[in-house]
N, C-alpha and C positions, 0 to 999 in steps of 0.2 A: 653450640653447634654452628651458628649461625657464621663466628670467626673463623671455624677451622673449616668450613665452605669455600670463603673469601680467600682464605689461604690457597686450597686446592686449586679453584678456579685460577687462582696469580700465575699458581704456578705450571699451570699447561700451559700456558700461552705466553711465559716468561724467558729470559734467555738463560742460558749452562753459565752457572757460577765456579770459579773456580774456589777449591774449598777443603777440606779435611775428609770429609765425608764426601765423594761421586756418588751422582745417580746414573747408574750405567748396570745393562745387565751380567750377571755371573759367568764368567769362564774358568777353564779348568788348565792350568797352562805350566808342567805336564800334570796328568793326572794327579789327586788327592795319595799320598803313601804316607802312611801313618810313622812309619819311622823315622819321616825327616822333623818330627815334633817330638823329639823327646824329652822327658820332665822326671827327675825323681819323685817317688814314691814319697820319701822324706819331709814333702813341700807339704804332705799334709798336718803337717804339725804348725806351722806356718799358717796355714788356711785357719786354721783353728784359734790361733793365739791370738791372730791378726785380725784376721775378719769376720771372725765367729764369736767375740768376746768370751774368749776360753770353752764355750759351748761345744759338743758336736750336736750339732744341728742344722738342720738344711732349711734354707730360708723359702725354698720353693715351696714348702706346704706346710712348715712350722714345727716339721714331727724331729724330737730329741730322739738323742739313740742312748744307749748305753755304753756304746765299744766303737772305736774306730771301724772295727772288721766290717759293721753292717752297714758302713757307706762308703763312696765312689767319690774319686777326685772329678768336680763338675766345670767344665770349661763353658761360663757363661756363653759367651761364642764360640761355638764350636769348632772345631781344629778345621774339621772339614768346609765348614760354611766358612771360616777364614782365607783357608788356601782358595778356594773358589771366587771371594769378593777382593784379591789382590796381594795373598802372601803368599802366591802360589810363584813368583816372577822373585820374591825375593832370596835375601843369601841364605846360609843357612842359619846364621850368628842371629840373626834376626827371628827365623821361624825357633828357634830354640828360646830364645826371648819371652815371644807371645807363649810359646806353649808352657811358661813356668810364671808367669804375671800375674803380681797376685792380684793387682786391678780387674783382672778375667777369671778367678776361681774363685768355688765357694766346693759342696759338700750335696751329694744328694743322695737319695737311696738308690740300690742299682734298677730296680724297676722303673722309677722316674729318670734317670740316665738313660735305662736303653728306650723309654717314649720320647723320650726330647731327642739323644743323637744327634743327627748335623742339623735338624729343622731352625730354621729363621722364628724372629719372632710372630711372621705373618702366621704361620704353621703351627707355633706352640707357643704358650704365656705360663706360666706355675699357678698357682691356685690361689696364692701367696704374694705380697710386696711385690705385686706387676709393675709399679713406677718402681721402685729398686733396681728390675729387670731391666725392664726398658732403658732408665737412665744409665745405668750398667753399658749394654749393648752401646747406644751411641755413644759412649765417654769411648767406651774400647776401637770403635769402627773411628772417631775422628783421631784417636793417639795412633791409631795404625795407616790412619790415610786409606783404609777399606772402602768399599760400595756396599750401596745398598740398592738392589732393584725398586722399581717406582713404587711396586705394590708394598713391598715392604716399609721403606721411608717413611708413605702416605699411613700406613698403620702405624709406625713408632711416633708420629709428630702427630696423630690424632689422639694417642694415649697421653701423650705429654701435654695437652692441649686440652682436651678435654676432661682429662681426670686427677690429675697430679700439681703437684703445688704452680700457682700461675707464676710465669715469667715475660711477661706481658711485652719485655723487649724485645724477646723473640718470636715475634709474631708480623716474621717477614716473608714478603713476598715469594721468595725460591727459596723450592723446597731441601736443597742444601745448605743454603744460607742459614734459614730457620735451622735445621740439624745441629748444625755447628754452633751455632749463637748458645742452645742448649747445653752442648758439651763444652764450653767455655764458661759457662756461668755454671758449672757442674762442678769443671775443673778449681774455678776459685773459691768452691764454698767447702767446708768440710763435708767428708762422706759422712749421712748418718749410717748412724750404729743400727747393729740387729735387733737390741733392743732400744731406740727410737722408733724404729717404724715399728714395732711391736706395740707399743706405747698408742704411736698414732690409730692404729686399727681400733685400737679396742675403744678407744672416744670415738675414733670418727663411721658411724652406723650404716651411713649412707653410702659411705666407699667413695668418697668425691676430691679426698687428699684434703680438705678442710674442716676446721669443726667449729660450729657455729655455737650459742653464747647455750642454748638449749640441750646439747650433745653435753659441753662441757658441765653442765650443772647435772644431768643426769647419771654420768662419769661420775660425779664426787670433785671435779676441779674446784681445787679453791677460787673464788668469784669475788673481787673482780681477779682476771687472771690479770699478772704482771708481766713486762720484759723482760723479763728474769728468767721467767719460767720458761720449763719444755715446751709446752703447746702453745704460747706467744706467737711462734713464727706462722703456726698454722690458722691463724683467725686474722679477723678483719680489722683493726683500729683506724675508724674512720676518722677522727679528731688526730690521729697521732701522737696521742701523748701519753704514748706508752706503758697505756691500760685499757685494757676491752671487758665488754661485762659490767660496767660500773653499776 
């Protein structure tokens, strides 16, 4: 808590960075019209091969379905909170882009669709893989050159910060700058799978994106754990030499 303070405090009193991600508030420039986003139907077989590891299931609350029928194509940023944070001035070639990207879709049921809707992540989180979300949201807002209001930001880079795997490089001063440092070290690393962070939940108890030598042995991890392994990246090897747990 104590870092993501120091951040905060930087960044009031810091100067405007130019950057991927603006902090600058939401306009609407002309109004939100849902037809200039359009996306086949089809993309969800796509959503599903791709980034559901053949699953239908929705990563916002973890619930399997049995049928395509009983879920909703999910625009991790919403079409609406997009055109609102900057894709509202763009072409159209563009807005048809974002609204079929599979970087931005996943799969949700339609009740949890119509609560989430155009809400930012200040307004709504899943129940579910909140760093997923989160990291999700800013990789999309910096590929898009999007804003985020301050309140917002200030929430996404407190989640990233305080609960999800640490990236210790970005833990700069503006609050765009940090944003961005995120979704570039986002961009270079592979996306985990649905089931990775499936994996990591059920070790890690505490919900804090790491799991300690304790979690792991009470999991059933084999001990010591190796670099090899899945859960290597998520634990601490203070010696480095690429065994934790010894």
């Amino acid at each position: 808590m104590r870092t993501f303070c120091i951040i905060v405090a930087a960044m009031l009193f810091g100067g405007v960075a130019t950057a991927q991600i603006s902090i600058s508030l939401e306009s609407s420039c002309p109004p939100y019209n849902r037809a200039d986003y359009p996306y086949p139907q089809s993309i969800e077989l796509r959503i599903i091969a791709e980034n559901l590891d053949g699953k239908i299931v929705s990563p916002y609350t973890g619930e399997v379905f049995s049928d395509r029928s009983q879920t909703d194509i999910e625009h991790i940023v919403a079409l609406s909170e997009a055109h609102n944070s900057g894709l509202c001035g763009r072409d159209a070639a563009t807005k048809r882009q974002f609204a079929s990207d599979l970087d931005n879709l996943t799969l949700a049921s339609p009740s949890v669709n119509r609560a989430k809707s155009g809400k930012n992540l200040l307004n709504w989180l899943p129940e579910q893989h909140t760093c997923w979300f989160v990291e999700a949201v800013v990789q999309v807002k910096a590929k898009y050159s999007l804003s985020m209001d301050f309140a917002e930001a200030v929430k996404a880079l407190q989640i990233l910060t305080e609960n999800c795997l640490p990236r210790t490089a970005c833990h700069l001063l503006n609050l765009a700058d940090a944003l961005n440092c995120y979704a570039d070290s986002l961009a270079a690393e592979s996306p985990p799978s649905l089931e990775a962070t499936d994996r990591l939940e059920s070790v890690d108890t505490d919900s804090n994106g790491r799991i300690t030598c304790a979690e792991a042995r009470a999991a059933g991890l084999p001990t010591p754990v190796r670099q090899e392994h899945w859960a290597y990246p998520y634990m601490t090897d203070r010696d480095g030499d690429g065994t934790v747990c010894e």
